[in-house]
N, C-alpha and C positions, 0 to 999 in steps of 0.2 A: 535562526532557522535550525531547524532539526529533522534530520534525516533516517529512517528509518527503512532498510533493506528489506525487501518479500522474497522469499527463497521458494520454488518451486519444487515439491515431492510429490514424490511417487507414492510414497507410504508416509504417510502421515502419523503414524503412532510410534513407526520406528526412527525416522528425524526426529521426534520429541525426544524420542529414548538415547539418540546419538546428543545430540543437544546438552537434554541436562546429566546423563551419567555421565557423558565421556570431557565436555566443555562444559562443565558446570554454570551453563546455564541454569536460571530456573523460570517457573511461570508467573509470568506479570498477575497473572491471576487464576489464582489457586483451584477454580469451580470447573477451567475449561480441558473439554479433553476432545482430542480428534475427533469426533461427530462434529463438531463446531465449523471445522473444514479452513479458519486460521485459529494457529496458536501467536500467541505473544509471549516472547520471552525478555526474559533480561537476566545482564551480568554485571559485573564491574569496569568491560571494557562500554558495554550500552545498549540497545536493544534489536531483534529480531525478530521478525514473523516467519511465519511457516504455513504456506499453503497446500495443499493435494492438489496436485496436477495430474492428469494420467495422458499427455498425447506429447509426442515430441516435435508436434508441429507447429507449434506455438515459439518463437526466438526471440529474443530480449528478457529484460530484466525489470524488477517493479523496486522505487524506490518514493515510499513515503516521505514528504519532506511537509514539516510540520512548521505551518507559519500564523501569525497574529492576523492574518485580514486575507482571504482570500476570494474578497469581491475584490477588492483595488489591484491585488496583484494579477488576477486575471483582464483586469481593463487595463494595465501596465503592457503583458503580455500582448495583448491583442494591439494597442497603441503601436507597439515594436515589429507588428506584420505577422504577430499569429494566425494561423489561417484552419480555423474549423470546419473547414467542406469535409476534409478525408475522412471524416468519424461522424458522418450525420448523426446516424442509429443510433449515438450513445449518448443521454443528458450531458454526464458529467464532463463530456469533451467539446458541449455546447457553450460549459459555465458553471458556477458554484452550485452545487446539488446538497438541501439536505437531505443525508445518509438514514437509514432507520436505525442503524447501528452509533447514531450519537455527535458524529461528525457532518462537516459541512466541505466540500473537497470539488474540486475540479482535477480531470488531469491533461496530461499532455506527452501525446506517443508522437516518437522522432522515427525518421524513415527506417530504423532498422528493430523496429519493435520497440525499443527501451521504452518504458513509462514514468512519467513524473507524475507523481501524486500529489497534489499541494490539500493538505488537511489542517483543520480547526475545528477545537469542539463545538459542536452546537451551540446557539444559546439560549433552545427552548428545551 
């Protein structure tokens, strides 16, 4: 399992610029720049995304966690007493969603916002 932190900004060009000048992160890939609305980074401690946010009414945190099978771990979950009523509106909190962006993810928000993201690459 692999976990990957989403950090929520304000300014999005200037966390890239605290990022890679000051914590020598750099970008997982080299084309993307703030218009894209997340960056990916990575270092030698591991990696980081970076989203633009602008409201401060939004609490919790988003935390990618990167697994091999996220049809079974979602039918695990749910086995365990997950309960998908609070998030009707949302597919991916319905069940595994393919992403357009390359990914196949469901997630799972706990009472105080937090977000679990369980992601796998697509395999179309």
């Amino acid at each position: 399992m692999k976990m990957i932190p989403l950090f929520k900004c304000r300014n999005l060009q200037q966390a890239v610029g605290f990022y890679t000048n000051v914590l020598d992160f750099r970008l997982k890939y080299p084309e993307a720049t703030a218009d894209d609305g997340v960056i990916d980074l990575i270092s030698e401690f591991g990696e980081l995304q970076l989203t633009v946010y602008e409201s401060d009414r939004l609490f919790g945190s988003v935390i990618n966690v990167w697994i091999d099978d996220v049809d079974s771990r979602f039918k695990y979950y749910v086995s365990r007493g997950l309960d998908t009523t609070a998030k009707k509106e949302s597919p991916v909190h319905q069940g595994p969603t393919d992403q357009t962006w390359g990914t196949r993810e469901f997630y799972i928000t706990d009472i105080d916002g937090n977000t679990l993201r369980f992601c796998q690459p697509s395999n179309s």
